[in-house]
C-alpha positions in Angstrom: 40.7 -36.6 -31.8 41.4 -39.0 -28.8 40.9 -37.3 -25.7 43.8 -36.8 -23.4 44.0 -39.5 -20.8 44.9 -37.5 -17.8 42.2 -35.1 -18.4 39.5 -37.9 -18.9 40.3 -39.1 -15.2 39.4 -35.8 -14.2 36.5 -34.9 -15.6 35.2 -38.3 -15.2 32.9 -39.6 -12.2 35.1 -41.4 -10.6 37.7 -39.1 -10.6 35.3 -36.2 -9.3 34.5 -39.4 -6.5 38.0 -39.9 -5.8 38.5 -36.2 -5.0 35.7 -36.0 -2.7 37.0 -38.6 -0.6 40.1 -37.6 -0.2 38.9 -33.9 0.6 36.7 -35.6 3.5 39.5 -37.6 5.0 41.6 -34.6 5.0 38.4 -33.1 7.0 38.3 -35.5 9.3 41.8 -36.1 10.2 41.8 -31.8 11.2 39.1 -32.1 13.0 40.2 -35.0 14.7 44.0 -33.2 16.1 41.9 -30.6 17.4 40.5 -32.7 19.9 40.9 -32.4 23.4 39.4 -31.7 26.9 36.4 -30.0 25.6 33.6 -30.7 23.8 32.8 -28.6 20.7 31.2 -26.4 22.9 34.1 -25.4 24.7 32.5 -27.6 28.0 34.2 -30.2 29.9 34.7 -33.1 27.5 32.4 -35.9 29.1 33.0 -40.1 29.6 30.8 -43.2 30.2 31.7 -45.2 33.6 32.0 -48.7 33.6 28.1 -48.7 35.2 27.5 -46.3 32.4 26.9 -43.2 34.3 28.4 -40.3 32.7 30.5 -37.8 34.0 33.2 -34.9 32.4 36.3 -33.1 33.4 34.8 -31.2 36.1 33.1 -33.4 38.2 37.0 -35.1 38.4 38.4 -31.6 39.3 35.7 -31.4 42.1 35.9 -34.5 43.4 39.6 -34.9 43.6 39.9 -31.6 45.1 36.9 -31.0 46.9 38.9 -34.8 48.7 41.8 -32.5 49.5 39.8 -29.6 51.2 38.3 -32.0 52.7 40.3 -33.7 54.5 42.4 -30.7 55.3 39.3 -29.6 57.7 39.2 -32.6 59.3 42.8 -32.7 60.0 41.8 -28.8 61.6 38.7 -30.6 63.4 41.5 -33.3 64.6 43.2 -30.5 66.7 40.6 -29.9 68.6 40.8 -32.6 70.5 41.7 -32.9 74.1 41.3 -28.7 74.2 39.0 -26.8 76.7 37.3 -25.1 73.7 34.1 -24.8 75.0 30.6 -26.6 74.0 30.2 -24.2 70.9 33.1 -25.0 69.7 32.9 -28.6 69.8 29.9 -28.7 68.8 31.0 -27.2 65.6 34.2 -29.4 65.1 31.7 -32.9 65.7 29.0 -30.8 62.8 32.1 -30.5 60.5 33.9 -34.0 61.5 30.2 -35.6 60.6 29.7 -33.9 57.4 32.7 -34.2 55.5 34.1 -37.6 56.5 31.6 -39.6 54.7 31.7 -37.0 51.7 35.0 -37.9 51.3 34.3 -41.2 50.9 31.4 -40.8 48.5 34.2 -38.9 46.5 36.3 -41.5 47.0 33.8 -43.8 45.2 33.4 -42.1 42.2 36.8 -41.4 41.7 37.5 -45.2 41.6 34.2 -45.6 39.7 35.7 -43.2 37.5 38.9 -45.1 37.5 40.6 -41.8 38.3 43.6 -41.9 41.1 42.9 -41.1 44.4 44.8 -38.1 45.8 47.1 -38.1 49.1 46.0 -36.0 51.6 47.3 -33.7 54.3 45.4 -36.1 56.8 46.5 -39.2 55.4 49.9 -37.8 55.6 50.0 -36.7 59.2 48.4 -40.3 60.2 51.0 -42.3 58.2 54.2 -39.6 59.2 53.0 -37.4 61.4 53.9 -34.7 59.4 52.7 -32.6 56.5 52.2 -32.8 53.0 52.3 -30.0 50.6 48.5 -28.5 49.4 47.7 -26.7 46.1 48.4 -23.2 46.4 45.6 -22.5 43.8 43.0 -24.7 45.7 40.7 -21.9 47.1 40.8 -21.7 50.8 43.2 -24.3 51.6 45.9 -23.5 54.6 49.4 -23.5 54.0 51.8 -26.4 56.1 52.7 -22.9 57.9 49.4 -21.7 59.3 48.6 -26.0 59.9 51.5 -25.7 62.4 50.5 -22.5 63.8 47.3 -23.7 64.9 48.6 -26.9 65.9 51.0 -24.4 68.5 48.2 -22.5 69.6 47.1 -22.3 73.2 43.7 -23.2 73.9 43.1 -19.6 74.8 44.1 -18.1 71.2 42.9 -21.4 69.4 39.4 -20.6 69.4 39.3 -17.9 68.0 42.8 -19.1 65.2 40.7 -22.0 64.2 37.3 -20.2 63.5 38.9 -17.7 61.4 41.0 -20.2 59.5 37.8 -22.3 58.9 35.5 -19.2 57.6 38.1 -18.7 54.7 38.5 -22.2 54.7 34.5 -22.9 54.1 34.5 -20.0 51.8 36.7 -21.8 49.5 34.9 -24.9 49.3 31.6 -23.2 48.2 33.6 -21.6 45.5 34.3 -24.7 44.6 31.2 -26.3 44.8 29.4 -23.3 42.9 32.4 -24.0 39.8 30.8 -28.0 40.0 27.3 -26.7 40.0 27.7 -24.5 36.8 30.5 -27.0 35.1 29.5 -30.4 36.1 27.8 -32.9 34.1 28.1 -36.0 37.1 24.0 -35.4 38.8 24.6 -36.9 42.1 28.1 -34.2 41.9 26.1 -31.5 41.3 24.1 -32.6 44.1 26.6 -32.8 46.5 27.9 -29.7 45.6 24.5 -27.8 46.1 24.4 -29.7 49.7 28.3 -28.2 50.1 27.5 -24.7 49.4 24.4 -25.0 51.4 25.5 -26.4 54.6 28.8 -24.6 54.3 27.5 -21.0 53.9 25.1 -21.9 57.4 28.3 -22.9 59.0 30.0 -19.6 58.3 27.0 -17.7 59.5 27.4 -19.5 62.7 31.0 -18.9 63.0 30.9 -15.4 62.4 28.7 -15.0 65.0 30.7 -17.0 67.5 33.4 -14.5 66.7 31.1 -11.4 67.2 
């Protein structure tokens, strides 16, 4: 009897080959729509720089925030000038001015390193305007344009004690964020800064809640 031609295919080598290969590109093309912002570990899904340093998800989140917050307490530290605020005061405001301003630009860095856009902030706003720009609700700790422009109204007498409380929740959010960086980010110099953040940050609002004492 001749064999039956369809059934020869089948059962032959090449046809069991044939099979195979089209089970694994039907593997690989499922696997490959399921990809995303995570890793297979459900981690941040991490990238190579141009200078090869690599970096995921949430060292951009940090950075470009962390920018944002940032700047947002500097543009608090920038109302306390010209006040009669006291040498504790200022001393705190020039500790916070000298901090942050150059973390912002290291954040700046790696964001273009990154080649990630660099986010408006309320200060750039208020230099280019002279008004506000809208902030992240979510973003832990940052002020609304409404308590911005309550400060900015305050007399020198109630401004003291206005801008130390605002900066205490203020801080508090930024070493919530920094901690998030510390246990999500991949970025090592991040992670360092982040560690220096919570660090520095948390002495600060020791300090100020003693001033308010």
């Amino acid at each position: 009897m001749i064999p039956h031609p369809a059934r020869s295919r089948r059962g032959s080598p090449m046809g069991k080959t044939l099979t195979a290969l089209v089970a694994a590109l039907a593997t690989m093309l499922v696997l490959s729509s399921c990809g995303g912002g995570e890793n297979g570990d459900g981690e941040p899904a991490a990238h190579t720089a141009a200078d090869g340093q690599r970096f995921n998800d949430a060292d951009v989140a940090f950075a470009t925030d962390m920018v944002q917050h940032h700047a947002q307490a500097l543009a608090m530290v920038d109302q306390t000038m010209g006040r009669d605020l006291g040498p504790r005061v200022e001393r705190l405001a020039e500790s916070i001015r000298a901090a942050q301003g150059p973390e912002i630009e290291t954040m700046t860095g790696w964001l273009t390193d990154w080649d990630q856009p660099i986010p408006e902030t309320v200060r750039d706003h208020a230099n280019a305007h002279g008004g506000h720009v809208e902030t992240d609700p979510d973003m832990p700790g940052m002020m609304s344009p409404e308590q911005m422009a309550e400060l900015e109204a305050a007399p020198d007498a109630e401004f003291a004690q206005l801008f130390l409380t605002m900066m205490i929740d203020h801080h508090e959010g930024a070493v919530e964020m920094a901690r998030a960086e510390q246990r999500d980010g991949l970025h090592p110099d991040a992670v360092a800064l982040a560690e220096q953040i919570e660090s520095a940050q948390n002495r600060e609002i020791a300090t100020m809640q003693r001033m308010l004492s």
